[in-house]
N, CA, C and O atoms as a GROMACS GRO file, in nm:
protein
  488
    1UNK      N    1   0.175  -0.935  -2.421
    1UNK     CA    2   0.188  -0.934  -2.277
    1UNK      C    3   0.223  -1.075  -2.230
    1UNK      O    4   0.171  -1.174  -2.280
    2UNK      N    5   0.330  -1.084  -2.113
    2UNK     CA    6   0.345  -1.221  -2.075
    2UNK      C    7   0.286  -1.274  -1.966
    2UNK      O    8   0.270  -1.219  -1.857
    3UNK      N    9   0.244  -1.411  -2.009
    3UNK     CA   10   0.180  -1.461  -1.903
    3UNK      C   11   0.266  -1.515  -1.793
    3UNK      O   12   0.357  -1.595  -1.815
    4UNK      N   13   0.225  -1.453  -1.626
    4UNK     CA   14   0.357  -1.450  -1.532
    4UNK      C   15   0.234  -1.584  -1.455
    4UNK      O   16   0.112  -1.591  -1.468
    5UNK      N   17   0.322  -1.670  -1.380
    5UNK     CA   18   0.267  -1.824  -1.396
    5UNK      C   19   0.319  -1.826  -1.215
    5UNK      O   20   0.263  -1.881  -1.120
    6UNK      N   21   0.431  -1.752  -1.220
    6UNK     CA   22   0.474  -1.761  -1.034
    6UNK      C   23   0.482  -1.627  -0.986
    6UNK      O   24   0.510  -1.531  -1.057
    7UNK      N   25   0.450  -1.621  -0.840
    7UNK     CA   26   0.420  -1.502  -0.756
    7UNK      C   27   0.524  -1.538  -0.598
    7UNK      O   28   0.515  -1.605  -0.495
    8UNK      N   29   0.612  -1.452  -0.657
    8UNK     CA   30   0.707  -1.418  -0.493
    8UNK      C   31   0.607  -1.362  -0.385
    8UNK      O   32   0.526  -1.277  -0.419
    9UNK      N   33   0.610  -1.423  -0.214
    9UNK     CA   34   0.525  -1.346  -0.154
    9UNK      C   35   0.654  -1.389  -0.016
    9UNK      O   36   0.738  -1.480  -0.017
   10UNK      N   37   0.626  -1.285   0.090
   10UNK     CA   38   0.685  -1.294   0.231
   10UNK      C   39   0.554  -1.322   0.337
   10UNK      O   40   0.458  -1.245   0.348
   11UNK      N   41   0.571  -1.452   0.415
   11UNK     CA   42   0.480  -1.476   0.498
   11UNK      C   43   0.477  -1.363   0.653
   11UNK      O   44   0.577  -1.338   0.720
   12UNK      N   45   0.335  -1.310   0.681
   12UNK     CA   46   0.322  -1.210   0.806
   12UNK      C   47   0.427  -1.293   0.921
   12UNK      O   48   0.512  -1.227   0.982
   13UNK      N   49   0.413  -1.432   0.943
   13UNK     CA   50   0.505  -1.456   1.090
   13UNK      C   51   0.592  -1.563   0.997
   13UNK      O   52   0.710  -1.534   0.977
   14UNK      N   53   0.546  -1.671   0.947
   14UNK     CA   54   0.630  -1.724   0.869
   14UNK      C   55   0.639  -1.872   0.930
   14UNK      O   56   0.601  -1.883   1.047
   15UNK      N   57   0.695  -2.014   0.850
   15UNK     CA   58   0.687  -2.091   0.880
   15UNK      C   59   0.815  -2.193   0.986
   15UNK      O   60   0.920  -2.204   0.922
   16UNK      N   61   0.822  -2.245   1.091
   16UNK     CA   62   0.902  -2.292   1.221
   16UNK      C   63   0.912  -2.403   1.149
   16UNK      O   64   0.800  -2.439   1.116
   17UNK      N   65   0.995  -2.475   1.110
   17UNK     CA   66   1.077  -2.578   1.070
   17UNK      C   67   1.122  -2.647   1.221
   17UNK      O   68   1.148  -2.578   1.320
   18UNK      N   69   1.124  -2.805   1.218
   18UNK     CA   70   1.207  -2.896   1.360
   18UNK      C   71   1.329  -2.825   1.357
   18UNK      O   72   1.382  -2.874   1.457
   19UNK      N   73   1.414  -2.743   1.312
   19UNK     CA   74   1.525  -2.643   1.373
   19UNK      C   75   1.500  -2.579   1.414
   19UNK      O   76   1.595  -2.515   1.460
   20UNK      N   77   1.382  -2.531   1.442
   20UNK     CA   78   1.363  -2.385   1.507
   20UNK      C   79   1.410  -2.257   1.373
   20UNK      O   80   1.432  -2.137   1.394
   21UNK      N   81   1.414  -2.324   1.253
   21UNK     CA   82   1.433  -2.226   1.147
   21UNK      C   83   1.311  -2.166   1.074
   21UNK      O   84   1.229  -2.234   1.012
   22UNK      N   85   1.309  -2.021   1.089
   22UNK     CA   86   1.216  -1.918   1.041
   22UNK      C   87   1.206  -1.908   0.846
   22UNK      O   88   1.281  -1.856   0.763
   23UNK      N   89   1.078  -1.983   0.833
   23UNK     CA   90   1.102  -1.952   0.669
   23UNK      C   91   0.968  -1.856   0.634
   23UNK      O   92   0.852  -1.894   0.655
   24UNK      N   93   0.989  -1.773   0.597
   24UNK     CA   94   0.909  -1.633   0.526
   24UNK      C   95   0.896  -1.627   0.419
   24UNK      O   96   0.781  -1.592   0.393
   25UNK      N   97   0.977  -1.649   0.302
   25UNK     CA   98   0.956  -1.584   0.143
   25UNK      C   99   0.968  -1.715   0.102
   25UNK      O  100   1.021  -1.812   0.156
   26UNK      N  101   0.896  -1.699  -0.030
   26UNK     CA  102   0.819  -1.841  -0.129
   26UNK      C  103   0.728  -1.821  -0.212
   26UNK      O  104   0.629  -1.754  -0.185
   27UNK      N  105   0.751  -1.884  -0.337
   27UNK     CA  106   0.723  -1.830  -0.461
   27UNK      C  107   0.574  -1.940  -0.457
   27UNK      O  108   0.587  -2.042  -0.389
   28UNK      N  109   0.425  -1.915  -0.535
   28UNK     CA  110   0.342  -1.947  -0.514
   28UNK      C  111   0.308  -1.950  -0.669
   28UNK      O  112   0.348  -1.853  -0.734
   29UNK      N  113   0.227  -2.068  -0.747
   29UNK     CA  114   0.268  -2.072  -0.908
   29UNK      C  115   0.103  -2.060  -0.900
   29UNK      O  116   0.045  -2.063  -0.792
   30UNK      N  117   0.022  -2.044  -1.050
   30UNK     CA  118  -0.081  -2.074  -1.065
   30UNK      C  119  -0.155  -2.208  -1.040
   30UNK      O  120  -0.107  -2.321  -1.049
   31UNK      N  121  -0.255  -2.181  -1.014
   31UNK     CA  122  -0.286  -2.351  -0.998
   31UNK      C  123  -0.365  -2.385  -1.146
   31UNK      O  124  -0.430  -2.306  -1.215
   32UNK      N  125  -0.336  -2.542  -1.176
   32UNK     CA  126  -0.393  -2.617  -1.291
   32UNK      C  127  -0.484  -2.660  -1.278
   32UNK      O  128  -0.477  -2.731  -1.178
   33UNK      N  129  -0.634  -2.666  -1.345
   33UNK     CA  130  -0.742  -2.780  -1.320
   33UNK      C  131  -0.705  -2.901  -1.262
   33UNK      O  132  -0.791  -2.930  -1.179
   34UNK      N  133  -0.633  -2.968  -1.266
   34UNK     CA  134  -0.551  -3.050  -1.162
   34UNK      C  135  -0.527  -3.046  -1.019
   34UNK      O  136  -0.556  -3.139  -0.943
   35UNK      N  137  -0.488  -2.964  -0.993
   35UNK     CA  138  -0.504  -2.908  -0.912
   35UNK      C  139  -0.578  -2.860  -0.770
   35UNK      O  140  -0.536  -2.863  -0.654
   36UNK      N  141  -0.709  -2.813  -0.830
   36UNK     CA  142  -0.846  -2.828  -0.782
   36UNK      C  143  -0.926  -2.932  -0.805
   36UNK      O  144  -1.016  -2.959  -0.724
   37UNK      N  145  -0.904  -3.009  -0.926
   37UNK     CA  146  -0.980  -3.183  -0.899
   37UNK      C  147  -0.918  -3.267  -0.846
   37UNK      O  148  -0.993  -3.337  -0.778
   38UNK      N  149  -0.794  -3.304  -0.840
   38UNK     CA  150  -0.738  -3.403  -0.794
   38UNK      C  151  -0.743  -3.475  -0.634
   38UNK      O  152  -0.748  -3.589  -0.587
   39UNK      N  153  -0.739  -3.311  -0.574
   39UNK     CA  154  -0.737  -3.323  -0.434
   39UNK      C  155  -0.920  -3.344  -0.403
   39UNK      O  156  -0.961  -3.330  -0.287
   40UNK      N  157  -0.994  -3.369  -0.490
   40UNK     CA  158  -1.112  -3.357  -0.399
   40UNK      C  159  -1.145  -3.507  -0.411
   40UNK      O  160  -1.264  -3.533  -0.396
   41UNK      N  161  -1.028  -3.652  -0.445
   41UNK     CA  162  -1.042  -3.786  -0.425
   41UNK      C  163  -0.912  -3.813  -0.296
   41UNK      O  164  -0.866  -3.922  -0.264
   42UNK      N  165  -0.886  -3.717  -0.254
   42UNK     CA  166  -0.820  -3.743  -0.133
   42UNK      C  167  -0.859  -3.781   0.017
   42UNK      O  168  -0.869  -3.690   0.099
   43UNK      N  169  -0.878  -3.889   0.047
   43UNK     CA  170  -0.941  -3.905   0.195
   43UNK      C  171  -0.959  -3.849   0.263
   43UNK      O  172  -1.075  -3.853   0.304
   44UNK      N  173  -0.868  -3.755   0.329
   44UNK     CA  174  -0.872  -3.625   0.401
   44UNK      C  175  -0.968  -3.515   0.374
   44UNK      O  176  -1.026  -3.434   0.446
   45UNK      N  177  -0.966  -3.542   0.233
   45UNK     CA  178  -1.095  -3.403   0.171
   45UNK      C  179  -1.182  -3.484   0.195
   45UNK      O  180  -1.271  -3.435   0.264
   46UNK      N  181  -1.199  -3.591   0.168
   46UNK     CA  182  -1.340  -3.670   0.139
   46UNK      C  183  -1.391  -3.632   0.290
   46UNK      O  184  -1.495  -3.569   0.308
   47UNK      N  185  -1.308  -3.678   0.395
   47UNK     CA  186  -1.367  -3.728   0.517
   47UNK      C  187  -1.383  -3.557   0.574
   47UNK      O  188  -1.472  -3.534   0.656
   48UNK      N  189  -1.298  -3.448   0.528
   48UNK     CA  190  -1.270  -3.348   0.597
   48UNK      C  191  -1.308  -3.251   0.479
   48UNK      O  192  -1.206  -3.198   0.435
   49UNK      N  193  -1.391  -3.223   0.433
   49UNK     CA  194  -1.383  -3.068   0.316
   49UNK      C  195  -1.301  -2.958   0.327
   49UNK      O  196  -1.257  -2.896   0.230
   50UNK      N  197  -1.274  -2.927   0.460
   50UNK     CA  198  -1.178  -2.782   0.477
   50UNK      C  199  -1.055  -2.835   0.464
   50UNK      O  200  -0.968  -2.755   0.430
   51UNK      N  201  -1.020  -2.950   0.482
   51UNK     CA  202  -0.846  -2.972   0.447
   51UNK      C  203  -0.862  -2.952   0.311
   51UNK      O  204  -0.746  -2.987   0.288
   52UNK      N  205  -0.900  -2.930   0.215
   52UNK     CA  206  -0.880  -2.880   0.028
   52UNK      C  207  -0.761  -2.779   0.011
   52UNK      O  208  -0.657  -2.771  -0.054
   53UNK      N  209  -0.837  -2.699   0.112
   53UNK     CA  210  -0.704  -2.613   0.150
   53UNK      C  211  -0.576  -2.629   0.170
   53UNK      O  212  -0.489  -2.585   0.095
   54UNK      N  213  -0.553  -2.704   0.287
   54UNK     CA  214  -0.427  -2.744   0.262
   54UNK      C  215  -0.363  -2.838   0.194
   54UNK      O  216  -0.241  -2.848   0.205
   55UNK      N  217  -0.430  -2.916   0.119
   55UNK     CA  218  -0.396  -2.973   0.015
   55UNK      C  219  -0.369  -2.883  -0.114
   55UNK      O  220  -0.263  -2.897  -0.175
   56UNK      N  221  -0.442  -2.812  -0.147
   56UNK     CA  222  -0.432  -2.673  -0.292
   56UNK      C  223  -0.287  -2.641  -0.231
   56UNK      O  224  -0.185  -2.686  -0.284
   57UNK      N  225  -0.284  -2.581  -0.147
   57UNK     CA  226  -0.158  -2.494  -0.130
   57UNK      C  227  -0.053  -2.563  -0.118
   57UNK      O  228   0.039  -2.489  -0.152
   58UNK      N  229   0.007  -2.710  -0.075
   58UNK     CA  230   0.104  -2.766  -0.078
   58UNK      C  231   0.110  -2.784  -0.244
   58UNK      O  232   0.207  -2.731  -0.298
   59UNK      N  233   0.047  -2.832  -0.301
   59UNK     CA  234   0.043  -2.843  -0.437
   59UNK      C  235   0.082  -2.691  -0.540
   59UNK      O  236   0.156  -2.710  -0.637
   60UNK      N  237   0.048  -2.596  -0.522
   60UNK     CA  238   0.058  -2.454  -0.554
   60UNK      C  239   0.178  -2.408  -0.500
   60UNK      O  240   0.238  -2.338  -0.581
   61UNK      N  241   0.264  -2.427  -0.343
   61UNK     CA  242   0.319  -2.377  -0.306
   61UNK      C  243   0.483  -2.421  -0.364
   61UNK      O  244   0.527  -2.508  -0.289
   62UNK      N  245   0.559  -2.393  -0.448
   62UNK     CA  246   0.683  -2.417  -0.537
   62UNK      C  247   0.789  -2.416  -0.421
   62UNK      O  248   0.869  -2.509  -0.417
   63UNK      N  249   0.796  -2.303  -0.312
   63UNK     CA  250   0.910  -2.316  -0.221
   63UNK      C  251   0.905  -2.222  -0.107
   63UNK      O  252   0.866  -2.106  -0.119
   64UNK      N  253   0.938  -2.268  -0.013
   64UNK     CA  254   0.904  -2.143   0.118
   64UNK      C  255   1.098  -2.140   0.229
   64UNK      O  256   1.140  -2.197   0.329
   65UNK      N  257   1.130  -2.078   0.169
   65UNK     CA  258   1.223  -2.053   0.226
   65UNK      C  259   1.363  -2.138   0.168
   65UNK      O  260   1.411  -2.125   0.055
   66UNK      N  261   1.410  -2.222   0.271
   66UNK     CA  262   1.493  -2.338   0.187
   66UNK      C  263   1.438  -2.477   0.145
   66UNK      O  264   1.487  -2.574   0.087
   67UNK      N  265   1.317  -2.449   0.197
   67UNK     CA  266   1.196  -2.592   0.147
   67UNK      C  267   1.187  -2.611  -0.006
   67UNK      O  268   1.137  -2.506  -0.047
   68UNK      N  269   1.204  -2.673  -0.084
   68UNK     CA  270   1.167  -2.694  -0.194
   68UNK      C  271   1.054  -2.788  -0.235
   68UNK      O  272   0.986  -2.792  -0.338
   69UNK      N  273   1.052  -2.872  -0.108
   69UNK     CA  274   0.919  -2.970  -0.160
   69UNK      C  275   0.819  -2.954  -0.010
   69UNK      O  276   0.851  -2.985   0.105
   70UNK      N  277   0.678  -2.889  -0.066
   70UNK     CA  278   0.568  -2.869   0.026
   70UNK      C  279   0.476  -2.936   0.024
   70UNK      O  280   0.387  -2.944  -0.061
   71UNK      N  281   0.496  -3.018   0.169
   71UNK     CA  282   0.387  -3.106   0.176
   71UNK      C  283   0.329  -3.086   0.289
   71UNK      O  284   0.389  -3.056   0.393
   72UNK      N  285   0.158  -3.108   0.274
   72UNK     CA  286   0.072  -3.089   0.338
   72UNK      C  287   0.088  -3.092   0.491
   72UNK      O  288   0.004  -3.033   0.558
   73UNK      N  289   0.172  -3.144   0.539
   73UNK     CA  290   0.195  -3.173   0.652
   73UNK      C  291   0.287  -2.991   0.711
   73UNK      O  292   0.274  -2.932   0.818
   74UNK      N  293   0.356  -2.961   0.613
   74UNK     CA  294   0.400  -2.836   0.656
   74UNK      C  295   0.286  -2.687   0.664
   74UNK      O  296   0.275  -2.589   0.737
   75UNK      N  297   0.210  -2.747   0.532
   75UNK     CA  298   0.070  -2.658   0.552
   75UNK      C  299   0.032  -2.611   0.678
   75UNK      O  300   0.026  -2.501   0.732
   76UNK      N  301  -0.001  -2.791   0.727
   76UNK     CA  302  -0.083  -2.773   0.869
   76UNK      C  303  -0.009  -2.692   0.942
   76UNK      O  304  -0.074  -2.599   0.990
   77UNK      N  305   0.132  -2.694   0.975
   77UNK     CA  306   0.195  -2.616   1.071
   77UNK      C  307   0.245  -2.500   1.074
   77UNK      O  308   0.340  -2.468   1.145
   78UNK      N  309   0.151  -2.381   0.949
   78UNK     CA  310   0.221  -2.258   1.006
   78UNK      C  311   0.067  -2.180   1.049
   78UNK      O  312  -0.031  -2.188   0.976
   79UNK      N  313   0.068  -2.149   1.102
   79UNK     CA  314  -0.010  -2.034   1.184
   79UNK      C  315  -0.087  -1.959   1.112
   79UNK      O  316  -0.056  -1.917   1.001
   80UNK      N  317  -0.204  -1.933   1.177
   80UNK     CA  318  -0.345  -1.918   1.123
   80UNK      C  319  -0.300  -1.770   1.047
   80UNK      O  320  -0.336  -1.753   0.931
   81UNK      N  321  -0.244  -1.696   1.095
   81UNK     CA  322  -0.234  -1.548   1.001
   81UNK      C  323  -0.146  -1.568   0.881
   81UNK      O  324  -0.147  -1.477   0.798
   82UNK      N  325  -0.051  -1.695   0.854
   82UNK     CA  326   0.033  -1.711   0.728
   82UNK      C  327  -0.080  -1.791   0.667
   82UNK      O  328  -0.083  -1.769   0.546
   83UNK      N  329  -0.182  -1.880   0.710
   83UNK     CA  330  -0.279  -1.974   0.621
   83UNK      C  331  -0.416  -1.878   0.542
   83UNK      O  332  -0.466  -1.897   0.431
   84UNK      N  333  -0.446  -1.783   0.636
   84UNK     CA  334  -0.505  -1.694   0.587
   84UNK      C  335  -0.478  -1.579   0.500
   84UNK      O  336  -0.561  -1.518   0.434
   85UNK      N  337  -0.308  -1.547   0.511
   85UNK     CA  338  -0.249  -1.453   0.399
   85UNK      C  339  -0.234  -1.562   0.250
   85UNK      O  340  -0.234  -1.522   0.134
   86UNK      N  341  -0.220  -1.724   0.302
   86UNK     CA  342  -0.161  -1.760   0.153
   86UNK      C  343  -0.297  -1.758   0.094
   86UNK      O  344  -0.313  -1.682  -0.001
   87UNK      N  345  -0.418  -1.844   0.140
   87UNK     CA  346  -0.583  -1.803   0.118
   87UNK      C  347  -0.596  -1.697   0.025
   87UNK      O  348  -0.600  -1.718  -0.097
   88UNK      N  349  -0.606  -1.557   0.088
   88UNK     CA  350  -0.610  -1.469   0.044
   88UNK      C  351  -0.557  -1.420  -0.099
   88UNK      O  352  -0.602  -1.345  -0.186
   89UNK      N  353  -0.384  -1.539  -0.078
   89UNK     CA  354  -0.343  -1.516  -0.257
   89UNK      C  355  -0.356  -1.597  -0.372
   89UNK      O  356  -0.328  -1.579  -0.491
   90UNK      N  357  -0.427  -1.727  -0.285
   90UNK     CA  358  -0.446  -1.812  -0.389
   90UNK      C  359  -0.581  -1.768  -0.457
   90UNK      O  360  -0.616  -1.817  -0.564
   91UNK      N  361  -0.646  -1.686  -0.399
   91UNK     CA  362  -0.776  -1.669  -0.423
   91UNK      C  363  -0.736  -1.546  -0.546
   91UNK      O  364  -0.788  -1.538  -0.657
   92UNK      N  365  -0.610  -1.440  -0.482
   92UNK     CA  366  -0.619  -1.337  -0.551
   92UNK      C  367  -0.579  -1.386  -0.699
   92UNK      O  368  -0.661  -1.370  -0.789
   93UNK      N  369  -0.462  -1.442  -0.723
   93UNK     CA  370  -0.386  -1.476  -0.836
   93UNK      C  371  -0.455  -1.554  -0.929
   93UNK      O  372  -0.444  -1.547  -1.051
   94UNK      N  373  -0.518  -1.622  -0.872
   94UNK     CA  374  -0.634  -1.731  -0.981
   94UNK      C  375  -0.748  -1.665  -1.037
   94UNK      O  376  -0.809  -1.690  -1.142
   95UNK      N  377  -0.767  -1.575  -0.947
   95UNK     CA  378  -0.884  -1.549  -1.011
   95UNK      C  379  -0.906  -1.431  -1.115
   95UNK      O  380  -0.835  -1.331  -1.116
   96UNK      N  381  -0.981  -1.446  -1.178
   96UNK     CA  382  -1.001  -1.405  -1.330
   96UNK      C  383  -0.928  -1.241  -1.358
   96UNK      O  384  -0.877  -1.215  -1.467
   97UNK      N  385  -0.932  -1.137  -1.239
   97UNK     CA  386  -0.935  -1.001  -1.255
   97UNK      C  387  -0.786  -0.965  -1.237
   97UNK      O  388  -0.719  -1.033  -1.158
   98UNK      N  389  -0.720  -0.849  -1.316
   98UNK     CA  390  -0.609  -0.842  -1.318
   98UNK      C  391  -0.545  -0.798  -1.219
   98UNK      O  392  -0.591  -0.722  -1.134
   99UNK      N  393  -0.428  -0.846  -1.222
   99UNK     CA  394  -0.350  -0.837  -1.048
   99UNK      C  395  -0.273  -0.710  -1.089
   99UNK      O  396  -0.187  -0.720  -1.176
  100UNK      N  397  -0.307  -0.561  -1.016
  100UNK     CA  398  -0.304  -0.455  -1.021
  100UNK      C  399  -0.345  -0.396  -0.939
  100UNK      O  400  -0.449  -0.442  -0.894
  101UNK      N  401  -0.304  -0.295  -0.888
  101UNK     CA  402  -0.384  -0.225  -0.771
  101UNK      C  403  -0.358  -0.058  -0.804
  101UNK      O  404  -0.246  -0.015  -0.831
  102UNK      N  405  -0.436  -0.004  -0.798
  102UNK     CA  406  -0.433   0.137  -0.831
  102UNK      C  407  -0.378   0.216  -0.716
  102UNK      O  408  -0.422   0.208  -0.602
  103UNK      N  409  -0.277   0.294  -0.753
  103UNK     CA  410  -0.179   0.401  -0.661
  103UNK      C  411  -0.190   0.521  -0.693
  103UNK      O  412  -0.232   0.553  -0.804
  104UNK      N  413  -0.145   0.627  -0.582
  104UNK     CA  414  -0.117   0.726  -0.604
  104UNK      C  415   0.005   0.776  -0.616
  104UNK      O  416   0.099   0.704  -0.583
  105UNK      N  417   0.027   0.897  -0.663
  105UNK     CA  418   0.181   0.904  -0.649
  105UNK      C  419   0.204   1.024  -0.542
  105UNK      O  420   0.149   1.133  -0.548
  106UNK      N  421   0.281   0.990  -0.459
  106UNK     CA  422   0.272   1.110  -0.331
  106UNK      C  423   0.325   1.218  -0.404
  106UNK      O  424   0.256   1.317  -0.379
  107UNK      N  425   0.419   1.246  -0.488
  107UNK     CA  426   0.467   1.382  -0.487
  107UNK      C  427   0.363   1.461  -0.642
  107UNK      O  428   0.364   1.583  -0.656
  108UNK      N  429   0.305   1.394  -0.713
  108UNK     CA  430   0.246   1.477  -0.799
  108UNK      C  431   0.038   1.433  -0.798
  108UNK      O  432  -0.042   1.490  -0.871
  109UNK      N  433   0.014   1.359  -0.731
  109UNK     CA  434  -0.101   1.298  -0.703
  109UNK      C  435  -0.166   1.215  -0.850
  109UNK      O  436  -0.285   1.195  -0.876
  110UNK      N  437  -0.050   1.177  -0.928
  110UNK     CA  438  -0.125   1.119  -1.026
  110UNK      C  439  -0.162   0.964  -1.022
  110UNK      O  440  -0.080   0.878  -0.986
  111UNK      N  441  -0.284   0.938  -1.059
  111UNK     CA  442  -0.281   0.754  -1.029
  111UNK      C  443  -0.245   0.696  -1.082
  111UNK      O  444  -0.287   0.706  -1.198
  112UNK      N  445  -0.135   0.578  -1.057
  112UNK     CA  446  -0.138   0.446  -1.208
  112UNK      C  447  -0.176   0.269  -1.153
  112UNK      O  448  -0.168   0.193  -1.057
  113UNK      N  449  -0.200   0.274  -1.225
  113UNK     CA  450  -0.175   0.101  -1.225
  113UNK      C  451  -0.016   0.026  -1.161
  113UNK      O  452   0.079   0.071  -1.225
  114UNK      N  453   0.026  -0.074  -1.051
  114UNK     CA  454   0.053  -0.155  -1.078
  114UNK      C  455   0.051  -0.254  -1.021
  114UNK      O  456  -0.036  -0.273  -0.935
  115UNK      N  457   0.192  -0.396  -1.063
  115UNK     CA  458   0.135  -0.498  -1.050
  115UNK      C  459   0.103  -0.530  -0.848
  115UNK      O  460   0.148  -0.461  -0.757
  116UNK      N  461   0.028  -0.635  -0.839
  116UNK     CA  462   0.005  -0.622  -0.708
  116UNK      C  463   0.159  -0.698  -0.624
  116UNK      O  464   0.220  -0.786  -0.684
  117UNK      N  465   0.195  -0.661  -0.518
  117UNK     CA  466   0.287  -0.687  -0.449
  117UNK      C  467   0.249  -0.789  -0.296
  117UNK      O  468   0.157  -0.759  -0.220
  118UNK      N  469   0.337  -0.904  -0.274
  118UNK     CA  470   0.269  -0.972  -0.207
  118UNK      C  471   0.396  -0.991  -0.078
  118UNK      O  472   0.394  -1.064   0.021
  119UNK      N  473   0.508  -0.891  -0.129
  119UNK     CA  474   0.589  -0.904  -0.065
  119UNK      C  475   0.635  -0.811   0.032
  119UNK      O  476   0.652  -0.700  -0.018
  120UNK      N  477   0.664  -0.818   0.165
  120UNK     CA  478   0.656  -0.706   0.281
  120UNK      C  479   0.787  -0.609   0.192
  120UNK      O  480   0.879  -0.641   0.116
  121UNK      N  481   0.731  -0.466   0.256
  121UNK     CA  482   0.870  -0.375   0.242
  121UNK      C  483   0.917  -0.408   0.378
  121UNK      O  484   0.868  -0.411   0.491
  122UNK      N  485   1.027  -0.431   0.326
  122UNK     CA  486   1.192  -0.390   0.370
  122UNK      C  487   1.187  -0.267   0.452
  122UNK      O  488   1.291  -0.218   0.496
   0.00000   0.00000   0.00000
């Protein structure tokens, strides 16, 4: 089985760029012990504990739209329902239990496994 290391996801409102440009989809990688220690000698964490957060996720976050480099400063500025959906996946993807979600199938009612989806339907 392969170990999958990045996770495509579409943000609920999405992040406002100084153009007034809408960025939504962005790939989100595992995080490294690094990761989670590094940022906790950061001033901001030191002086502030809840910024960890947005420190993890600029660090975790690989690309959000045409952004390729995420820095904390873009964290701060997207909106409490995209900070709480990425939350939600950094928590899901890291953590130990397999990313799967059990379905049904509408036309024969049988259940299966699969992988979890972080990305809006279309």
């Amino acid at each position: 089985m392969e170990l999958i290391t990045e996770f495509e996801f579409e943000l609920p409102k999405g992040y406002v760029d100084e153009n007034g440009e809408i960025h939504k989809k962005g790939v989100m990688r595992l995080a490294t012990a690094a990761d989670e220690i590094l940022p906790l000698r950061d001033p901001r964490v030191v002086n502030n504990p809840g910024y960890l957060t947005i420190i993890l996720l600029s660090r975790v976050i690989t690309s959000l739209g045409t952004l390729q480099h995420i820095r904390p400063a873009t964290i701060e500025k997207l909106f409490s329902a995209d900070l709480a959906f990425l939350q939600n996946m950094y928590q899901t993807i890291n953590s130990m239990d397999t990313l799967t979600e059990t379905c049904v199938c509408p036309h024969c009612g049988e259940k299966f496994e699969k992988p979890v989806n972080f990305m809006r339907a279309e």
